[in-house]
C-alpha positions in Angstrom: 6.0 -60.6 208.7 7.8 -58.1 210.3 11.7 -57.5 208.9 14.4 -56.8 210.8 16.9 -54.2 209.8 20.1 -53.6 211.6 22.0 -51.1 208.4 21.0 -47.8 207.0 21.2 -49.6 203.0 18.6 -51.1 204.1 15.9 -49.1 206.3 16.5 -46.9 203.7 16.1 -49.1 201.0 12.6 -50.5 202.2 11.3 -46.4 203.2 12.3 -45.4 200.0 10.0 -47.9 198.5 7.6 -47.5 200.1 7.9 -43.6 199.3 8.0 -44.5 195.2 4.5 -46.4 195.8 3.1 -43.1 197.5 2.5 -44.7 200.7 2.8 -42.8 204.1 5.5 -44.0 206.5 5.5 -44.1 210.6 7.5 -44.5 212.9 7.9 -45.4 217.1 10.7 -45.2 218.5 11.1 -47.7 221.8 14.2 -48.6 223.9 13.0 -52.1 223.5 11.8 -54.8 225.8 7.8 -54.0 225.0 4.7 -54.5 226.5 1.5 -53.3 225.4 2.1 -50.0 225.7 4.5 -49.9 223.2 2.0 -52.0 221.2 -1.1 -49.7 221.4 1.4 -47.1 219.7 2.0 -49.4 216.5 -1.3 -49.5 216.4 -2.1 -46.1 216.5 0.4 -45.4 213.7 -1.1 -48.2 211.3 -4.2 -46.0 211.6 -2.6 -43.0 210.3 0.3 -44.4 208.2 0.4 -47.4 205.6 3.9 -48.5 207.0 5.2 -48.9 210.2 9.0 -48.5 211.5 9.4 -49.4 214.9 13.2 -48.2 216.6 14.5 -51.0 219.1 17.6 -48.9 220.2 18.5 -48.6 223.9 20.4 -45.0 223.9 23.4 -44.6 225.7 22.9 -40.5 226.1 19.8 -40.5 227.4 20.8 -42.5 230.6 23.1 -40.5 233.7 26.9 -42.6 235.0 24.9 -43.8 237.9 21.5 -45.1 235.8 20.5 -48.3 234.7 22.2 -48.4 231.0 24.1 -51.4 231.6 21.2 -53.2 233.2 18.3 -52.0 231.0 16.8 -54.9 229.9 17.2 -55.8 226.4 14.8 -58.8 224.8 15.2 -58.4 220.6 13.3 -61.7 220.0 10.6 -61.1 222.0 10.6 -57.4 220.5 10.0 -58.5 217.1 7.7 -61.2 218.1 5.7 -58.3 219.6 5.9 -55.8 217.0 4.9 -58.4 214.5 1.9 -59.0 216.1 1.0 -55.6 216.2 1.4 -54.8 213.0 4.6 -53.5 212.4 5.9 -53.8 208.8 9.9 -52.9 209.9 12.1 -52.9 213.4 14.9 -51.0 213.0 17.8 -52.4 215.5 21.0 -50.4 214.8 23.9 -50.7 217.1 25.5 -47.8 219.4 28.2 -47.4 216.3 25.6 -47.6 213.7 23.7 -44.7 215.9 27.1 -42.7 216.7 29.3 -43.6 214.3 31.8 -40.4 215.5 31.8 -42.0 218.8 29.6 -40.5 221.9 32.3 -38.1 222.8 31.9 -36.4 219.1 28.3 -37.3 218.5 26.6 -33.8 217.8 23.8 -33.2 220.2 20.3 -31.9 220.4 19.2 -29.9 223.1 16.0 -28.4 224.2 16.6 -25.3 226.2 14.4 -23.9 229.6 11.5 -26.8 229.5 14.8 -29.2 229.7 15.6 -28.3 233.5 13.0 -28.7 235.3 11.3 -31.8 236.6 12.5 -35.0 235.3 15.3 -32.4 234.0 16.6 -31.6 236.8 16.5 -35.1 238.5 18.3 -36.4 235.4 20.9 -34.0 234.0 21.5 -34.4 230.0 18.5 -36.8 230.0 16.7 -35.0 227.4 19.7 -33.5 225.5 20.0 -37.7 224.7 16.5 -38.1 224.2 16.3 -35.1 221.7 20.0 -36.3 220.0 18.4 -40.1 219.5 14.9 -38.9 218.1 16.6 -36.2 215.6 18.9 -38.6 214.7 15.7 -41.2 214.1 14.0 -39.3 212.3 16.7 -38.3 209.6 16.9 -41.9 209.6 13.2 -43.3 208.8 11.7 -39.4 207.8 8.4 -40.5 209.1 4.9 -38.8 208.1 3.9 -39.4 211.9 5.6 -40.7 215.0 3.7 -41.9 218.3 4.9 -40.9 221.7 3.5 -42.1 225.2 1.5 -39.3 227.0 3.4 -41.4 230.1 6.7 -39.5 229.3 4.8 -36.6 229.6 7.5 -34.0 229.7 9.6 -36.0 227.1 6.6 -35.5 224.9 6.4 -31.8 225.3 10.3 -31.2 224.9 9.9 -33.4 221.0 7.2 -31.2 220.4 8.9 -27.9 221.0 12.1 -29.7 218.9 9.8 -30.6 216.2 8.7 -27.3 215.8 12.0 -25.1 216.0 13.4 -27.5 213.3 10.4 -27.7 211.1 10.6 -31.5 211.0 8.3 -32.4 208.7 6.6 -34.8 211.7 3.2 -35.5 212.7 3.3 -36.4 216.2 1.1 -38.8 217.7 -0.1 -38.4 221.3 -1.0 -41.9 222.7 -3.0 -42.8 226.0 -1.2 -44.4 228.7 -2.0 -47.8 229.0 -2.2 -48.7 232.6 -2.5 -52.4 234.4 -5.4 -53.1 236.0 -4.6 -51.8 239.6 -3.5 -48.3 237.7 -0.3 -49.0 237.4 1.1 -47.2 234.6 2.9 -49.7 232.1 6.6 -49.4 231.7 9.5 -52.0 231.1 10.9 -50.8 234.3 8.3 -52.3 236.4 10.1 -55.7 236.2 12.7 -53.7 238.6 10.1 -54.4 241.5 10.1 -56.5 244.3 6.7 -58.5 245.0 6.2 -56.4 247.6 6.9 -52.8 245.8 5.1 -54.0 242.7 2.1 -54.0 245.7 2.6 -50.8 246.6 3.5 -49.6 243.3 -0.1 -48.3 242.0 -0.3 -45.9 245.4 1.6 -43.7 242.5 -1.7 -43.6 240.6 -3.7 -43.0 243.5 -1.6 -40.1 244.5 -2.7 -38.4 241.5 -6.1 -39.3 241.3 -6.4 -37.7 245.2 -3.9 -34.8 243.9 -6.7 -34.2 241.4 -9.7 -34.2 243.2 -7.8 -32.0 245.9 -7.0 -29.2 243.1 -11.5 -30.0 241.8 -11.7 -29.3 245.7 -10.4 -25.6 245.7 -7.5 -26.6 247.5 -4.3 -24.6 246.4 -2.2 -26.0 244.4 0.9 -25.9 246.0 -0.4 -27.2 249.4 -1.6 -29.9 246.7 1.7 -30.2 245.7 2.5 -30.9 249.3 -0.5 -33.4 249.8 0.5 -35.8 247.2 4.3 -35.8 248.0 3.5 -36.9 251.8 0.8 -39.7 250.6 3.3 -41.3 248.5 6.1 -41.2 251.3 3.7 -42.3 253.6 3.6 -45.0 251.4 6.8 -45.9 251.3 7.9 -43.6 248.0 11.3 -41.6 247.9 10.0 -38.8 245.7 11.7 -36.8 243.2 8.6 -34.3 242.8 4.9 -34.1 242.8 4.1 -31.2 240.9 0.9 -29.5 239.4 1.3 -27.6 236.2 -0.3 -26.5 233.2 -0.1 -28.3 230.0 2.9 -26.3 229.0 4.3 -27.6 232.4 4.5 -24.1 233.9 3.6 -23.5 237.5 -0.4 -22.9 237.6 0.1 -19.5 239.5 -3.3 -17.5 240.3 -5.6 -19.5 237.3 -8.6 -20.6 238.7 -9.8 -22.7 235.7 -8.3 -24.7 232.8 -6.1 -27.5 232.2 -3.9 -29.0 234.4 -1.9 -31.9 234.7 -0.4 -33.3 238.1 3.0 -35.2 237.8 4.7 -37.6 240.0 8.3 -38.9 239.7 9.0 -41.1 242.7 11.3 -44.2 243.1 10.6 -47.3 245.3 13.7 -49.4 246.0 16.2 -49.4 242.8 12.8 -48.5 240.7 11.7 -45.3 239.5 8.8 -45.0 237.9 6.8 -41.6 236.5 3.1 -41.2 235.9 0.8 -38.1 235.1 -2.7 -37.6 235.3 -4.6 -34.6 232.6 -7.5 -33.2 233.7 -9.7 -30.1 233.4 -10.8 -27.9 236.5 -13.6 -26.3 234.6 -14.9 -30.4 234.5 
């Protein structure tokens, strides 16, 4: 059965243990309402860890004045239900005060500089400074062995990676898949946003990079690729953020031939805005 615990006495209580029986500990960290994406990463962690924390926190800093905070949806029962089903010995479901208890407008924050700005970055200013401040703060928290993240927040996944590093967190991180519907939609709590008709036009996003891909396989340049993917999504109906091609380190391709790549699309239909990535190889 999977225990809920809403005070640090006791999520520390349970780690620590856990940690006198010399068993390993992971962690994922969620905002909550989860599918089967969210799922597949307990799962992946009970393969590498013999406990499992899951965070239900939705984050105040990681979400702009004009976002969805407010509105994000918010389902603890169903959560737990969920997370017990897949495996998960622990949610962890601290309050905003529990999580700041200075306050936001003391709270110390973690931030990421240069890979920060660009993209989703850029769209969303101080989104990753919250992202970084909630999964520091997370992991002093639980002190995981391991911790899964979604290969769909790409860039979010390369920005806790470069974190992890600079401040030697003693972390294994845990790449997971992206788990997609079966129309290619990639899975994400926001996709309840959409309307009948924009959840039909909402897998043109995974399209879009399949195409983007097969362009760049093509010889096409990449920045007239760039261009290619952005008008097939507002053709479709998209207001796009960007639809970008970049190495894995998400720097601009320049004159490499071969290699890795990875196209990324950030592109909002209605009140929804939804991300999705596609990795690749050119030398394939």
């Amino acid at each position: 059965m999977t225990e809920v615990a809403t005070t640090l006495e006791v999520l520390r209580a349970r780690v620590a243990g856990w940690r006198r029986e010399g068993l390993r500990v992971g962690l994922v960290p969620t905002m909550g309402n989860l599918h089967e994406g969210h799922h597949s990463l307990v799962r992946l962690v009970r393969a590498r860890a013999d406990r499992v924390v899951a965070s239900v926190f939705v984050n105040p800093t990681q979400f702009g004045p004009d976002e969805d905070y407010a509105q994000y949806p918010r389902t603890p029962e169903a959560d737990v239900a969920g997370l017990e089903a897949a495996g998960c010995d622990l949610a962890w479901m601290p309050s905003v005060e529990l999580m700041y208890p200075l306050g936001l407008a003391r709270a110390v924050r973690v931030q990421v500089p240069g890979i920060t700005d660009v993209l989703d970055g850029a769209h969303r200013p101080g989104h990753f400074d919250g992202v970084c401040t909630v999964v520091a703060r997370l992991f002093n928290q639980v002190q995981p062995d391991v911790a899964a993240f979604g290969r769909k927040d790409y860039q979010q996944l390369a920005v806790i990676r470069h974190m992890v590093r600079d401040l030697a967190f003693p972390v294994e991180l845990l790449p997971a898949p992206i788990v997609r519907e079966a129309d290619g939609l990639a899975r994400s709590s926001r996709n309840q946003y959409l309307a009948a008709g924009e959840r039909t036009l909402a897998p043109s996003i995974h399209r879009s990079l399949l195409a983007m891909r097969d362009a760049l396989r093509g010889g096409m340049p990449w920045r007239e690729v760039e261009a290619f993917g952005g008008a097939q999504l507002a053709a479709a109906g998209f207001q796009v953020d960007y639809a970008v091609v970049r190495t894995p380190l998400l720097a601009e391709p320049g004159s490499e031939q071969g290699g890795e790549r990875v196209v990324l699309v950030a592109a909002r239909l209605g009140r929804t805005r939804l991300i999705d990535n596609l990795e690749f190889s050119l030398d394939a």
